[in-house]
N, C-alpha and C positions, 0 to 999 in steps of 0.2 A: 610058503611065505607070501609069494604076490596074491594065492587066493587068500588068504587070511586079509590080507589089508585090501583088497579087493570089498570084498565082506565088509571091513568099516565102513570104506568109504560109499558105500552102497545104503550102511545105515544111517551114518550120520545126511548122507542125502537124502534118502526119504523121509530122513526126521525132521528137515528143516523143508523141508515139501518143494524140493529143487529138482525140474526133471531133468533126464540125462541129457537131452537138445539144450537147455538154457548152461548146465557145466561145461556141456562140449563146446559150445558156442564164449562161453567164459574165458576157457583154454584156445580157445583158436583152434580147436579141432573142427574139421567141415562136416561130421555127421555123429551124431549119436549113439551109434553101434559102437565105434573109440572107446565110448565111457560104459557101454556094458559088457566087451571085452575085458576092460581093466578091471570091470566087479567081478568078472568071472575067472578072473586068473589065467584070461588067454591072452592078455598082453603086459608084456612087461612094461614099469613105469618106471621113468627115470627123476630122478632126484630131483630136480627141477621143476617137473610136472607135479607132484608130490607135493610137493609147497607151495606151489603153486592153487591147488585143490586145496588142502587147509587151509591158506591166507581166505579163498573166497567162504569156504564155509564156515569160516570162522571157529576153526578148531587147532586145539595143540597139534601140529605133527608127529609128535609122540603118541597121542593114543591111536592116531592112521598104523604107526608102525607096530604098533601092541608093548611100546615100552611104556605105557601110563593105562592106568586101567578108569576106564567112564566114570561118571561121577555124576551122581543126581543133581540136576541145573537147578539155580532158583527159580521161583518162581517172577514173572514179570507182569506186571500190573499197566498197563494201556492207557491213556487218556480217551485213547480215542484209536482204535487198534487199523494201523497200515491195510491199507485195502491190498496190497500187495508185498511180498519181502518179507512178512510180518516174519516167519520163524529164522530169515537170515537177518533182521536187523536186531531180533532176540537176539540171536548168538551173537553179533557186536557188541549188544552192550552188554551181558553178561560177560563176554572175554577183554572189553575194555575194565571192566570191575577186575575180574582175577590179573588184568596187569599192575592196575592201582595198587592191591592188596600186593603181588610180587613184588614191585620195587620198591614200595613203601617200606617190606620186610627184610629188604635185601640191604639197605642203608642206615637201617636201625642199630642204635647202639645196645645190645641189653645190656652191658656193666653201665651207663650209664643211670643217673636220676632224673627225671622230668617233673617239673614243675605242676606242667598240664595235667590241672582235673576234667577228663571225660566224663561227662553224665551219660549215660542208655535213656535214650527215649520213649518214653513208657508208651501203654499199650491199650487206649482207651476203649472197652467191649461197648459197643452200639448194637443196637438190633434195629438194624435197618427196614423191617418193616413198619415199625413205628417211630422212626428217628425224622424228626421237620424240618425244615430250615431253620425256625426261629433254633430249633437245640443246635442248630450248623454254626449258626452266629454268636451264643452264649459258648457254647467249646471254644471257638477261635477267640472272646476275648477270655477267658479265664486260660488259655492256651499264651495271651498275649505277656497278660500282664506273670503267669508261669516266666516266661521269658526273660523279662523286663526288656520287652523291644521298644517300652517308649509309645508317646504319644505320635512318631512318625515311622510304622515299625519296617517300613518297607526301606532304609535307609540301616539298621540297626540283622534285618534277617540273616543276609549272609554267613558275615563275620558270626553270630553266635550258632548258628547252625552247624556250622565248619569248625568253630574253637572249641565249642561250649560240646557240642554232639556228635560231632566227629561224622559228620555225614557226608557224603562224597558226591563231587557232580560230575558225570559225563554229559562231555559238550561235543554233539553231531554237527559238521558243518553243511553236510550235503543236502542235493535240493532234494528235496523230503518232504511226505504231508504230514507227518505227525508230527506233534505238538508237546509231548514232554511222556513220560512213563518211567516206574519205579521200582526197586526191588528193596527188601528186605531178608534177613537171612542172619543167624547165629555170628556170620561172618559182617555182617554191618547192613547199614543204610546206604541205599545210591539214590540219584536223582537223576535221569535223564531230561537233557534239553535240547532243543532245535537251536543252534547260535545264529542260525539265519531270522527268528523271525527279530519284532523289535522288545525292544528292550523291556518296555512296558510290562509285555506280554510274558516275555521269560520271567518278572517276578514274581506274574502272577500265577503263572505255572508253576513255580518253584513251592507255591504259597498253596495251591492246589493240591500238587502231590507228597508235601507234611502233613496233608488230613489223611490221606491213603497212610502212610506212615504209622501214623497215630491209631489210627482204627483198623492196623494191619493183624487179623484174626482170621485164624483161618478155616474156617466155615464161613464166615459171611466171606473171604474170596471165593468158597467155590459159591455160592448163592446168586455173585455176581458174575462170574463165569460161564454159571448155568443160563440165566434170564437174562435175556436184552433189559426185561421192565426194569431190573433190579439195577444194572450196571447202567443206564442211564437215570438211576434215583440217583444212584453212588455218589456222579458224575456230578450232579445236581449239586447235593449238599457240600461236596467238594470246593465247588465255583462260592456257594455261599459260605464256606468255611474257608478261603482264602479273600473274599470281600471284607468279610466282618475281620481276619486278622491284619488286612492293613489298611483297612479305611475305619477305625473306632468310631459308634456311634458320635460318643459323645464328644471328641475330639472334632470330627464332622459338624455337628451342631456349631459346634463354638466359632469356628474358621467358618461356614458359611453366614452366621448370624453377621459377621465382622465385617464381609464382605458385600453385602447381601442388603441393601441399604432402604431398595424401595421394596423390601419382602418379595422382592418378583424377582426370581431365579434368570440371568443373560446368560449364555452362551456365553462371553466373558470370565464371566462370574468363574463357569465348571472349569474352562482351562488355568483361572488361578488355582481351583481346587485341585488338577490333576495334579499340576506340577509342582504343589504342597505335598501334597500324599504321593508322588511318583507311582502312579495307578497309567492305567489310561481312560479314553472318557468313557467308552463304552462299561469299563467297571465302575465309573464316578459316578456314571447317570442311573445305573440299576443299585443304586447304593443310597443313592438319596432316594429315588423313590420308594425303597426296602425303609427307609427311615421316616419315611412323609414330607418330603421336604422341598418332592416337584410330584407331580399327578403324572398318569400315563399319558394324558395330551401333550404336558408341559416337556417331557420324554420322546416324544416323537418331533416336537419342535424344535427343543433343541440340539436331536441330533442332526436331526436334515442341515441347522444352522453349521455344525460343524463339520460336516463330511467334507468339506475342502478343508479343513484347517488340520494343520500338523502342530502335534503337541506334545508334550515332556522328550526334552534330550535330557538325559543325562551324564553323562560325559562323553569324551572323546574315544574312550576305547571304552567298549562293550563290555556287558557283565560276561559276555559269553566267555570273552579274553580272559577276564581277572579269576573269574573260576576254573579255567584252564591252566592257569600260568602256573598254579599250586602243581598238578599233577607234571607239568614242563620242568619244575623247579625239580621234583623227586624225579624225575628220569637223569637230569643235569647235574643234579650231586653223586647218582650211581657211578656216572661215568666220569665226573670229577675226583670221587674217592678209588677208582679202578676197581669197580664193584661189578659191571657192567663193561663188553664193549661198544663202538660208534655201531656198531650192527645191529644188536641189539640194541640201543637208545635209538635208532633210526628207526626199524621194526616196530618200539614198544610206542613211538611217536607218529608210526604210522606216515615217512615218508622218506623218498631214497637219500640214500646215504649224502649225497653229493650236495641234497637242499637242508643235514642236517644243523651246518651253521649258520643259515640264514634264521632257520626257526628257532635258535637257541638267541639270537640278536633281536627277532622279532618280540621277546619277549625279556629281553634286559639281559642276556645272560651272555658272558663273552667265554666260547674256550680259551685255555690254553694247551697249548701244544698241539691243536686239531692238525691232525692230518686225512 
């Protein structure tokens, strides 16, 4: 029995590329050997330890114990792929999805009727060797107005993404260098985001990885798996496939004409544009000149003008909050409706039991009966 789960734990650690020094040292064990005894079945583990070792590598306990059997992982698509972690913050945010997917299904009614029409997000085939930016920016707007996100669509994304498509966001709060990453899968759409960086930037990441979505085919991901060249084209028309969906040309045109009085583009001028389009400048500025509407000098001028200046708040709590609060909400009715216990809604929320009324306050929601 301890060799067999020995044995898992052995593979799911070199699957997720974790040496036995970085587990042991995880567990507070002071040497290495600890953790190739327990793969080897020459030390007993205690329960404790156990869960301890799935909590970090991010796996069911069940399948350490051999009562769940492995399951082929989705695949996860990178922005910009963790110089370090990269196969332990995979398996967070794939196990943050399979919790979504659990509680979501645990508090479901099926004798109930729903209102809500789901649409599936189709599946546009590109051949990325021949695919441009200008076809990045024609997708995004026939992508836009698909939508009906409006002439301000970065204002209108969330909500139909989430109502309309039923896509789901995991929001990482920790200090982290990456910037957003995606998966796809028979079982849905997820969207990974950084809640640390700013605001700006999460919609435009958000806005980035529905092109990965959209163009999720799988031959061109291994294409881009295989080649750096390829996976920073990807990358490329991505950034221009989330520019053109929420800064529209011609919407642009029109709001900078208005603004725009002696034809000479201020540094004033972009900050009324960003926080029209809730962009940030750095997408503002490579967006008008994507359009002709400052030169690459006019580009280097006005950003140096702006590099001290802070621009678009959007509101008082973050989008990282308000796309979190959905997934808070379904943990909080589990254990409202006694679907769930505080153990698990602590667990599936990721902190001890003792902080989980504050987090349930932090976000509007009062128990009753907490104990």
């Amino acid at each position: 029995m301890k060799t067999a789960i020995g044995q898992r734990i052995k593979a799911e650690r070199e699957r997720k590329k974790i040496s036995q020094q970085k587990l042991a040292t995880a567990l507070g064990w002071n040497h290495h050997q600890i953790v190739s005894d327990v793969e080897q079945g020459k030390r007993e583990i205690k329960a404790w330890e156990l869960y301890e070792i799935a909590k970090f590598l991010h796996v069911d306990i069940d399948l350490l114990i051999g009562s769940k059997e492995p399951q082929q992982q989705p695949y996860v698509l990178w922005r910009q792929k963790p110089s370090h972690n990269e196969k332990i913050l995979e398996a967070r945010f794939i196990n943050e999805c399979n919790n979504y997917l659990w509680i979501e299904e645990a508090i479901s009614n099926p004798t109930a009727s729903s209102t809500l029409i789901v649409e599936k997000l189709s599946i546009k085939q590109i051949d990325l060797a021949n695919f441009t930016l200008e076809h990045a920016y024609q997708l995004a707007e026939s992508i836009r107005q698909c939508m009906a996100l409006g002439e301000f669509p970065t204002a209108q994304l969330l909500g139909v993404l989430e109502d309309r498509y039923d896509i789901k966001f995991i929001v990482l709060n920790d200090e982290m260098e990456f910037s957003a990453a995606c998966s796809r899968s028979e079982r849905g759409c997820f969207i990974l985001i950084n809640g640390r960086h700013p605001e700006v930037r999460q919609y435009f990441s958000i806005a980035h990885e529905l092109f990965h979505l959209i163009t999720w085919e799988p031959e061109m991901l291994k294409l881009v798996d295989s080649s750096q060249k390829y996976h920073e084209k990807n990358e490329q028309l991505a950034n221009a496939f989330a520019a053109g969906l929420l800064i529209p040309r011609e919407k642009l045109e029109i709001e900078a004409a208005k603004i725009c009085t002696n034809k000479s583009m201020a540094p004033s001028d972009v900050i009324a544009l960003t926080e029209q389009f809730q962009v940030s400048k750095e997408a503002m500025l490579y967006r008008m000149l994507n359009v002709g509407l400052i030169s690459h000098k006019q580009l280097t001028e006005i950003n140096d003008a702006l590099q001290t200046v802070s621009t678009v708040k959007i509101s008082n709590k973050t989008i990282a909050h308000f796309l979190r609060s959905k997934y808070v909400r379904l943990v909080y009715l589990g254990l409202e409706r006694v679907k769930i216990s505080r153990a698990k809604a602590a667990k599936l929320l990721d902190v001890d039991l003792c902080d989980l009324s504050d987090l349930f306050n932090e976000y509007g929601f009062t128990e009753v009966n907490a104990v």
